[in-house]
N, C-alpha and C positions, 0 to 999 in steps of 0.2 A: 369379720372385719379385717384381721389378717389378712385371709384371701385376697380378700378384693385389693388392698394395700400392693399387696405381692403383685395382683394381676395390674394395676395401675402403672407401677414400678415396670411392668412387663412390656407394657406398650408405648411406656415414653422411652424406653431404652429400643423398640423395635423403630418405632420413625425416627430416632436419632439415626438410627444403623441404615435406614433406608435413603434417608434422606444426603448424607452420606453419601452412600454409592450414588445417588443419582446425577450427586455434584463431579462427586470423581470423571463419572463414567459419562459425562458432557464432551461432546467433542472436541472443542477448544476453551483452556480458561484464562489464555492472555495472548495479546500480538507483542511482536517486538517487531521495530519498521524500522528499516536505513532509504535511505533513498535523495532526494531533490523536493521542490517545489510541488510536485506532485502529491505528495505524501508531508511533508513537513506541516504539524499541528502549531508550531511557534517558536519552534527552536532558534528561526533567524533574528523571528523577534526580542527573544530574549537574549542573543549575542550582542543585537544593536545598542540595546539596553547597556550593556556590559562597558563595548568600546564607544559607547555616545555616540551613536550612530541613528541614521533613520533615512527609511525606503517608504515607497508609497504605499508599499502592502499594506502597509501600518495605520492605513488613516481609511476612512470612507471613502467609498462605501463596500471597498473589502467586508467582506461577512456581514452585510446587513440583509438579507433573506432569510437565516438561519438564528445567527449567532445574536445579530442586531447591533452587531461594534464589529470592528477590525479584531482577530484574531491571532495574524498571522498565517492562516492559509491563503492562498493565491487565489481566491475566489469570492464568489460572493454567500459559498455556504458552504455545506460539509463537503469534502474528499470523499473517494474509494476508501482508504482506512476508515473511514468516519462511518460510514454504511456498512464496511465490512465487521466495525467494533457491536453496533446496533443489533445487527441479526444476530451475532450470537450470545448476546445482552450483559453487553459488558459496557464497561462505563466506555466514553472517548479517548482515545489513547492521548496522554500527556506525554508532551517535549520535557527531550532529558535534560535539556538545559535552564538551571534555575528550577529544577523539583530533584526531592526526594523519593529518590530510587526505591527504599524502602517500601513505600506507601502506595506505589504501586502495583498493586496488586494483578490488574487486567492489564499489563503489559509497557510497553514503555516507546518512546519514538522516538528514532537518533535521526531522522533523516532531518535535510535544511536545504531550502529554497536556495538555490545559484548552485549548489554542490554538484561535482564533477567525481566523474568515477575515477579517473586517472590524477595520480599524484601532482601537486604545482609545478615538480619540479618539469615532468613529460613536456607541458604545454608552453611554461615558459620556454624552455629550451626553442622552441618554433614560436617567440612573438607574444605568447597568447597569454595574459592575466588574469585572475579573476579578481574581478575590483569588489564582489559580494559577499564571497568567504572560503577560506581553504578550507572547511571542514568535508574533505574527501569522502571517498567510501573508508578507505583505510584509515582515517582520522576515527571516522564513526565504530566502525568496528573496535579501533580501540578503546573508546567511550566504553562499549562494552563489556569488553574484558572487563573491564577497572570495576564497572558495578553489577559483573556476576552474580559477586556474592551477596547481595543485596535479595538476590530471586533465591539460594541455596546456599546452604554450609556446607552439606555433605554430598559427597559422591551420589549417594542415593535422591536426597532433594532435588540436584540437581537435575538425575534422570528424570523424576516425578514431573519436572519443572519444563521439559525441554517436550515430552510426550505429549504435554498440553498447549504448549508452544505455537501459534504458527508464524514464522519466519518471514517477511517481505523483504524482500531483497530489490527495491526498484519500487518505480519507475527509476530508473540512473542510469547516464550514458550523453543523456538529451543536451545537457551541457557540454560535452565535450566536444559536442560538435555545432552546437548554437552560436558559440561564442566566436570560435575561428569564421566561419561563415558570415556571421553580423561583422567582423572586421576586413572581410574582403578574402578570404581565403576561399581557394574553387574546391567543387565541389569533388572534384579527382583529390586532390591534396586532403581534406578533412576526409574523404572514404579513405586514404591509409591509414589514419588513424584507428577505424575501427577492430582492427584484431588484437591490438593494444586494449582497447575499452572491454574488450569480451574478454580476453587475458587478467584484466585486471578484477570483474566479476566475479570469471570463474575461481582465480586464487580466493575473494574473499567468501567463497561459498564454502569452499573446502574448509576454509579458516574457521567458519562457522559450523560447521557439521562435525569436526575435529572435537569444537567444544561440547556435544550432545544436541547439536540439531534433528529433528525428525519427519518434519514440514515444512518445507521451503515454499514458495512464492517467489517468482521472478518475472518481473511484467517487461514487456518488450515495446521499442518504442513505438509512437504513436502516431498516424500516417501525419506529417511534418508538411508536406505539401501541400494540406488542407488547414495550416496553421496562417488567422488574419496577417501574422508578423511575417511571415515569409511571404506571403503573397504578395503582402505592400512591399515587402524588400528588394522582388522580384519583379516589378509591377512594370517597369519599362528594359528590364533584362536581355540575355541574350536567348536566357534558358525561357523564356514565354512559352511555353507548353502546355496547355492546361486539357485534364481530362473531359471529355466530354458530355458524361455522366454528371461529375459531381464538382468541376470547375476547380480538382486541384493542379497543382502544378505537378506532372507527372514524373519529371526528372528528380525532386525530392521524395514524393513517394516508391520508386524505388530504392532511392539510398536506403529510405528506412528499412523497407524489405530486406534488403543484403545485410544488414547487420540483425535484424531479425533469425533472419534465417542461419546465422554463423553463429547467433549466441545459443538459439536453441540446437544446433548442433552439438556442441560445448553439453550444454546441459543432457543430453542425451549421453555422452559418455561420460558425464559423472554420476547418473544412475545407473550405468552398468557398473562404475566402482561401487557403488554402495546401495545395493538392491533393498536394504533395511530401511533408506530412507526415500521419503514422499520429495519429489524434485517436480514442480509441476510450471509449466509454461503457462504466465496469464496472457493470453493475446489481444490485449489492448489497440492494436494496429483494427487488425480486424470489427471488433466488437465497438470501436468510431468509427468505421468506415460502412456502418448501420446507417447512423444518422445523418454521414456525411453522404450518401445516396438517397436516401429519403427521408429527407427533413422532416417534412409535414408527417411523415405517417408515427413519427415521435413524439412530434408534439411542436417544433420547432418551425413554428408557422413567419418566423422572422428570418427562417435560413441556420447553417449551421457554418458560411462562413464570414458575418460579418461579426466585427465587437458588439459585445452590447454596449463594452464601457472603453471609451476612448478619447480622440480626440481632433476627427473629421478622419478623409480620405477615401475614396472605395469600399473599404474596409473595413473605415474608423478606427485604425491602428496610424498612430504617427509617433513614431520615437521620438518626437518633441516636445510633445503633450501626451504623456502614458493615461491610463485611468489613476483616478484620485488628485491627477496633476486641479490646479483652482481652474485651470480653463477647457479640462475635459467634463465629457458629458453621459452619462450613464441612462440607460432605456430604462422604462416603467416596466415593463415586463421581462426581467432576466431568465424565465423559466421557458423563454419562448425562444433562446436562443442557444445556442448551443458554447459559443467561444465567449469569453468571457470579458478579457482585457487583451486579446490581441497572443497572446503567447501560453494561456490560461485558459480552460474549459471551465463552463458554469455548472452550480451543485445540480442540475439537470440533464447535463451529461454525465457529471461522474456516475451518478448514479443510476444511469441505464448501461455505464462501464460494468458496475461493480455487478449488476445485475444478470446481465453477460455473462460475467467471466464469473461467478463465484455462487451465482444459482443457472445459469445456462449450459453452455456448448462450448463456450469459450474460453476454456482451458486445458491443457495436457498434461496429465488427464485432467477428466472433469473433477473438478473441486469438489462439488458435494457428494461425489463417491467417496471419499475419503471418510468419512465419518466411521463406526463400529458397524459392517454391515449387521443384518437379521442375525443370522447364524450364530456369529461370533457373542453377541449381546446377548442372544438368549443362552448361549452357553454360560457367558459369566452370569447372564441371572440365574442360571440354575444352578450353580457350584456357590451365589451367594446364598442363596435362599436355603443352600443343604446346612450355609454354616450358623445360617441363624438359627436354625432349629437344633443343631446339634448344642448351640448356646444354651436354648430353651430346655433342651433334656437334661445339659450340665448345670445349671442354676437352680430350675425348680425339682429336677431328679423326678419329672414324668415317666411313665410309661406307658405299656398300651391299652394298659386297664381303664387307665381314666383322662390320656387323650390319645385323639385319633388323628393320624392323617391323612 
């Protein structure tokens, strides 16, 4: 009876110890996300809340495909974080604003919808406001700092904490140059801004790596020329250029290229400073200019540049009537189209984005190499596996008489 006691005792302490390592030795066990519109889970909406404020994201029929109410994501279902939280079976990542840091566990979201990489003060200085919210990149990042300790006390937690980590740094940028543009600024004047936008980035990357980052995410923007609000903005222009292929406006798509291409340079020399850490380019430009070439073989048998939800035009994008305005008009089938409200993709593109870039090709490097390759996993299971048994010789004081292995 003993025995068996002993051996019972043996085995709920062996699936403790395994179970255990399997949780450890997961590849990611939280996101932390700064970013825009892109990424913000409701962080705008609980600021509005705050200052008695209120935007249309807020009302119907935002998030009624997924969520079935208004969220606070710029869609009408889940994001790239949202899909990115799901695969690796973590709850959805909660907005830091109005939760407890504590409590979450699978990671935490600083990013907010209208948020600019570049500080108030860069933009004001040329004209430019944001009437949505200063909470910047560096605003967010300091969010951070502040509820560090909420993820770690010690030196060592914090490593534990930052290993499991993965870092989204973006989409951000997109505002910095949306806003000047939508005011009439050319598009010569808004491209000097951009070394500024990748400087500002790049500092808060280091900023974050500083604190024990080890997996970075930094998405890049998003072909902007095949965006319904620029097309309509652009719609009797000077700049009328549209690709041939896929009907965007070619002069904004390269803008986005050239700041693409400057920030992942950036990011290329700060993994040679710090060869320890994972710095990976998501190429989101790329990985929708999938769908924005062939629609149909995605699924987006409605096209991928008009709104679903708006409010008339070529388009269906009118900055007079946004989507959720009482006299815009939203499509029965949202899955069938690619843009969402005119300046927003729907949960159908993000997530043949995310899908791209974080089980595909469409990263540098590829994202799911990052994981524990073969090698390495079997090595730590076989350095765990020796210490459980050396447990098992030390507790029940076996030998090789009467067990074997």
């Amino acid at each position: 009876m003993a025995k068996a006691s002993s051996l019972f005792f043996l085995m709920i302490t062996l699936f403790h110890l395994v179970s255990g390592y399997a949780i450890r030795n997961g590849c990611y066990t939280s996101i932390i996300s700064f970013g825009d519109s892109l990424a913000d889970t409701g962080n705008l909406k609980q600021l509005a809340t705050i200052y008695n404020r209120s935007f249309l994201y807020f009302r119907p029929p935002y998030g009624e495909t997924f969520f079935g109410q208004p969220t606070g994501r710029c869609s009408n279902g889940r994001l790239v974080i949202d899909f990115l939280a799901e695969s690796l079976g973590l709850p959805l990542v909660p907005p830091y604003v109005g939760s407890d840091t504590r409590k979450m566990e699978g990671g935490v979201n600083y990013a907010v919808a209208g948020a600019t990489a570049l500080g108030s003060g860069f933009l004001e200085g040329r004209g430019i406001y944001n009437s949505i919210t200063n909470a910047s990149l560096g605003v967010q990042v300091e969010w951070f700092k502040k509820s560090l300790s909420s993820f770690c006390a010690t030196a060592s937690d914090c490593k534990y904490f930052f290993e499991r980590s993965i870092i989204l740094v973006g989409e951000i940028g997109g505002n910095d140059y949306n806003r000047p543009l939508a005011l009439g600024k050319s598009i010569e004047e808004v491209e000097s801004y951009v070394p500024f936008v990748v400087s500002t980035i790049v500092l808060a990357i280091k900023d974050i790596i500083d604190l024990g980052a080890k997996t970075l995410v930094i998405p890049g923007n998003l072909p902007i020329g095949c965006s319904a609000a620029y097309l309509t903005m652009y719609y009797d222009s000077d700049i009328k250029e549209y690709d041939n292929t896929t009907g965007c406006l070619i002069r904004l798509n390269k803008f986005a290229e050239y700041y693409n291409e400057l920030l992942q340079r950036e990011l290329h020399r700060i993994q040679e400073l710090h060869p320890n850490v994972h710095i990976i380019y998501a190429d989101y430009y790329n990985a929708a200019m999938q769908f924005y070439t062939s629609p149909s073989k995605y699924g987006f048998t409605n096209g991928a540049l008009k709104a679903c939800c708006g409010g008339g035009g070529p388009f269906n994008c009118n900055r007079s009537v946004a989507c959720a305005h009482p006299s815009s008009t939203v499509c029965a089938q949202p899955n069938t189209y690619a843009n969402w409200d005119g300046n927003h993709l729907t949960e159908a593109a993000y997530k043949l984005i995310y899908k791209s870039v974080f089980e595909g090709s469409y990263s540098v490097p590829r994202f799911n190499s990052l994981c524990l390759s073969q090698t390495s996993h079997e090595r730590d299971y076989g350095a765990f596996w020796r210490k459980v048994m050396q447990f098992i010789r030390l507790v029940y004081n076996f030998n090789s008489n009467n067990f074997v292995l």
